[in-house]
N, C-alpha and C positions, 0 to 999 in steps of 0.2 A: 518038939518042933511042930508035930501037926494038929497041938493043942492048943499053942500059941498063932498062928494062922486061923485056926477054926475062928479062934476067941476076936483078932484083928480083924477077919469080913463079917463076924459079927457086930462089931462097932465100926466097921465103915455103913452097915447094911444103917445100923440106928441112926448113926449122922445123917445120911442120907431123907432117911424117915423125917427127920427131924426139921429138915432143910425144908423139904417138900410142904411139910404141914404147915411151919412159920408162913412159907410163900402161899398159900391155898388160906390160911389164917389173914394176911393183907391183903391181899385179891378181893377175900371175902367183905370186909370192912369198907376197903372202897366202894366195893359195888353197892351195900347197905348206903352209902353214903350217897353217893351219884342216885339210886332209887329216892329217899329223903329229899334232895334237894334239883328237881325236874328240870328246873330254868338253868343250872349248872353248862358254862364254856368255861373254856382252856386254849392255851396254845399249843399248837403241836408243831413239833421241828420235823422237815422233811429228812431224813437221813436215804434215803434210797427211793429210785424212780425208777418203773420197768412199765414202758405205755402210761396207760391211765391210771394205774397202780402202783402207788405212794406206801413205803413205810416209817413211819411217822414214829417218835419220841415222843411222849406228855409228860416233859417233867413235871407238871407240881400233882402228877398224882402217881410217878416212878410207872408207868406203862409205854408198852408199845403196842401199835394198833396197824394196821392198813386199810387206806383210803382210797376209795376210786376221787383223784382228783379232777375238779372240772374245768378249770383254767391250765396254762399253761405254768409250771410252777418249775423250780432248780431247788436242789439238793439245798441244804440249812434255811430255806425257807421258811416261814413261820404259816401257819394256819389256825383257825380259830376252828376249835371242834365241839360239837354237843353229845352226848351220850345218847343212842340210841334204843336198841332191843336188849334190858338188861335180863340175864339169866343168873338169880342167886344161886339155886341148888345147881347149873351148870362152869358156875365162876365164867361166864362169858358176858360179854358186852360190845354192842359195835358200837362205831362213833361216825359221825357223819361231817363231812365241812361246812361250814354256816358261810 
């Protein structure tokens, strides 16, 4: 019994590894991407407002971001965004509203 346990958090530990690295593996690639191509906007859905502080959806690059917005804007709202300060070896990136 506490061989078969050992063995179980042993491959939940791997899954887990596994999960992380694919995610940190596409992170990676978009930001290689977004660096490549400067002039790059998107649309971003507002899904949550708190004051000037928008968190935002990009679907066509599967990200979420937060934006200080500077209009007054409501929730599913669309915005147009530019990529920012990109960080490769940190997988970060802000985005700004245009």
């Amino acid at each position: 019994k506490d061989q078969m346990i050992e063995r179980i958090g042993a491959g939940d530990a791997a899954s887990m590894a596994t999960s992380k690295a694919e995610r940190n593996s596409r992170i990676h690639w978009i930001l290689v991407y977004l660096k490549e191509n400067p002039n790059w906007t998107g649309e971003a859905i507002i899904v949550e407002i708190k004051g000037k502080n928008a968190t935002c959806l990009i679907p066509s690059l599967g990200m979420e971001t937060s934006l200080i917005i500077s209009t007054q804007k409501k929730q599913n709202d669309p915005v147009i965004v530019k990529a920012g300060n990109i960080n490769i070896p940190e997988l970060s990136v802000s985005f700004q509203e245009i």
